[in-house]
C-alpha positions as CSV (number, residue, x, y, z in Angstrom):
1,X,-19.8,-6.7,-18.3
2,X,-17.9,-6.2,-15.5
3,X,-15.8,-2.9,-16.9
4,X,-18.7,-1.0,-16.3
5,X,-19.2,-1.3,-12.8
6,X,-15.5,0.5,-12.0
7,X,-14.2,3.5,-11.6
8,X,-10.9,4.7,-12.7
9,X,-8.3,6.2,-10.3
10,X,-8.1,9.4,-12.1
11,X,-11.9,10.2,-11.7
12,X,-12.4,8.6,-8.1
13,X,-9.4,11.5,-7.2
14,X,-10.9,14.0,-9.3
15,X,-14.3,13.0,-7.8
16,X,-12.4,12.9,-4.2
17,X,-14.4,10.0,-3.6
18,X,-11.8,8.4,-1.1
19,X,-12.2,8.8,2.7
20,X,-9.6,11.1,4.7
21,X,-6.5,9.8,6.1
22,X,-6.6,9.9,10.2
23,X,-3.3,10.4,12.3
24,X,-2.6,11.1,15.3
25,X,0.8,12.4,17.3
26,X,3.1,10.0,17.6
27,X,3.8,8.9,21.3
28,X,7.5,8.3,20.8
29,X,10.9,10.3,19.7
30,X,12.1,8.4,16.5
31,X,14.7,10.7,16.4
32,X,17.4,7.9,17.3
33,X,16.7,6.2,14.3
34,X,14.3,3.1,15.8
35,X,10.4,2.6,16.3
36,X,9.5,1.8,12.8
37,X,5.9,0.3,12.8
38,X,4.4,-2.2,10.1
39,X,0.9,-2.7,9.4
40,X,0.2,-5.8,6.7
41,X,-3.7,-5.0,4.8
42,X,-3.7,-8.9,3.6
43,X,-7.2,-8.6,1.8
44,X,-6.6,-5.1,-0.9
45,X,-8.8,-5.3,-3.6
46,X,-8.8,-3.1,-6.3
47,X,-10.1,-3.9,-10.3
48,X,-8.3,-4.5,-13.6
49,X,-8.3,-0.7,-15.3
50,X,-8.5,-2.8,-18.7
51,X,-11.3,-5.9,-18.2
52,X,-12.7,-5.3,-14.5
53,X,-12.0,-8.2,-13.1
54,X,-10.8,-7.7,-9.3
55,X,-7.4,-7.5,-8.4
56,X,-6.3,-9.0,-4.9
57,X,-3.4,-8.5,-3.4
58,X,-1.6,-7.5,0.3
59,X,-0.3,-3.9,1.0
60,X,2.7,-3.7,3.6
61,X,3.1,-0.3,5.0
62,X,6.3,0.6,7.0
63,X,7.5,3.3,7.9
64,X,10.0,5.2,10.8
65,X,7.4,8.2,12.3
66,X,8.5,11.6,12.3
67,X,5.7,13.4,14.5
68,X,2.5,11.3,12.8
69,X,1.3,7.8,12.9
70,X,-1.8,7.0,10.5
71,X,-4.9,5.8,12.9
72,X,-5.5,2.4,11.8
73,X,-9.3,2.1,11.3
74,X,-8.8,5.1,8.8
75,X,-6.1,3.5,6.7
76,X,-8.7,0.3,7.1
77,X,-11.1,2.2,5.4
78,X,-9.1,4.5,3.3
79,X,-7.5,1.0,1.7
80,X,-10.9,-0.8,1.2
81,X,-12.0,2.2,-1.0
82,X,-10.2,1.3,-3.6
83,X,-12.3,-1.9,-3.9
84,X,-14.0,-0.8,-7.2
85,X,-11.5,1.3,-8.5
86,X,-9.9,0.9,-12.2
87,X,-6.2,0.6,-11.9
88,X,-3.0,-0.9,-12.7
89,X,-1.0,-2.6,-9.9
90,X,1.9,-0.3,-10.6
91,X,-0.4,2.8,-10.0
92,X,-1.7,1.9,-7.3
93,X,1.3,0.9,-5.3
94,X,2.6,4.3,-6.0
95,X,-0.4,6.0,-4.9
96,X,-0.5,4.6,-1.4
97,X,3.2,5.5,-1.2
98,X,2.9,9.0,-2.1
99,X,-0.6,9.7,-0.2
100,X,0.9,7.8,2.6
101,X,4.2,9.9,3.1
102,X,2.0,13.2,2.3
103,X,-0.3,12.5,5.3
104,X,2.6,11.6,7.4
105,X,5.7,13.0,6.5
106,X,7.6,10.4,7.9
107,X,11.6,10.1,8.8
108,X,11.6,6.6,6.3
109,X,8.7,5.4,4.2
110,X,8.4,1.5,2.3
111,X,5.2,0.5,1.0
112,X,5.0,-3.2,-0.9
113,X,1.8,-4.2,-3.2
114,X,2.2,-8.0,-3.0
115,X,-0.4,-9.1,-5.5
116,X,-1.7,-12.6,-6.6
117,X,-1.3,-13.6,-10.0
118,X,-3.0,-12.0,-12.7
119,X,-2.8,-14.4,-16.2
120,X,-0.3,-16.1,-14.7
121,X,1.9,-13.2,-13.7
122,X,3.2,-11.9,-10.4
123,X,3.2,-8.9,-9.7
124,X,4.9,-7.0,-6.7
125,X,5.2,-3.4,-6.8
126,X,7.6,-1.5,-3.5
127,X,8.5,2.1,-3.2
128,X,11.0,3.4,-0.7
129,X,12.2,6.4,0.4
130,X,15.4,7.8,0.2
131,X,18.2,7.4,2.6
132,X,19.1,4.0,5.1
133,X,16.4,1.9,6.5
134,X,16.2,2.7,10.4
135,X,17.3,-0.1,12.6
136,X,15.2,-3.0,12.9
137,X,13.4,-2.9,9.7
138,X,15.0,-5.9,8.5
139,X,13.3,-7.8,11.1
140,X,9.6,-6.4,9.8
141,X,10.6,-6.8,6.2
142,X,10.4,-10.4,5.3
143,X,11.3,-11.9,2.3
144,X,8.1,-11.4,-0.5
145,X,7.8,-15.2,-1.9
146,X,5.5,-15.3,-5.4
147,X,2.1,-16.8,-4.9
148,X,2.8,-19.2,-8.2
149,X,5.2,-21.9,-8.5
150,X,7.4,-23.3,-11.1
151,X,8.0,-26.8,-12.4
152,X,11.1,-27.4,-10.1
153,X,9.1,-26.4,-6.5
């Protein structure tokens, strides 16, 4: 019933059916290794590639700006596109990583797909760049906690 109604990632790309990425300069020198920025998208949706049922989760984008920072309303938007899209938590998560550091070419790149349970299972999906986190990040990066608890909590 509800398969129907999606569309997989593959055709949605092919179909370029997603909105454009926005930046804009960035208005400070992160050349000294500091002024990474985190923006938290607590409300992703996306569907089950298998029975369409929707997928929720929270997205955590962080990264250390080279020359680009993403304009916010865009990535908005950009992120809530993928609310009837057919795809696996996994491919997702890497798809907003790679698109992300291709639209911004950033100096350090983490993104985290923090999803509720699916079946009973927790998912949560984080791709990082290569190379030391800049300074700070540990203070933006808190500790991802799964959504379902055991016997002994």
């Amino acid at each position: 019933m509800f398969y129907e109604n999606l569309t997989p990632l593959a055709d949605a790309l092919d179909k370029d059916l997603f909105p454009k990425l926005e930046t804009f300069d960035c208005p400070f020198d992160s050349s000294g290794g500091t002024g990474v920025v985190r923006i938290i998208f607590p409300e992703f949706t996306c569907v089950c590639p298998k029975t369409g049922y929707p997928d929720f989760g929270t997205i955590g984008l962080y990264y250390l700006p080279d020359k680009l920072c993403v304009e916010l309303k865009s990535w908005k938007l950009w992120l809530n596109s993928f609310r009837m899209i057919g795809t696996f938590h996994e491919t997702v998560t890497a798809h907003i990583f790679e698109t992300a550091k291709a639209v911004l070419s950033p100096r350090w790149i983490m993104v985290s797909g923090d999803f509720f349970p699916r079946g009973n299972v927790d998912t949560t999906v984080i791709f990082e760049s290569d190379g030391q986190r800049p300074r700070g990040t540990d203070v933006l990066v808190t500790a991802l906690k799964p959504y379902s608890r055991s016997f002994g909590q």
